[in-house]
C-alpha angles and dihedrals in degrees: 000000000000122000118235114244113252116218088213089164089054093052091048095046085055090042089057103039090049091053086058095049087051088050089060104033084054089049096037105027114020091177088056104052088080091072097055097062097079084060096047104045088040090056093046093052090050092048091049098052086235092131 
């Protein structure tokens, strides 16, 4: 069986973009940070091999 390869610093780079994106949505947008969680913690999940 071959394992697939993990593109963890992919996953870390979203991860961290999308925590800066959550960062300005939260100052700018209250209303619209709320749409950038799915892509955090997705990117989080992914980073830390939990899926």
């Amino acid at each position: 069986m071959e394992e697939k390869r993990k593109y963890v610093g992919f996953y870390w780079a979203m991860c961290i973009v999308s925590f800066i994106a959550l960062i300005l949505l939260f100052i700018y947008s209250p209303g619209g940070f709320w749409m950038g969680l799915p892509t955090f913690f997705g990117g989080l999940a992914l980073a830390m091999d939990w899926v």
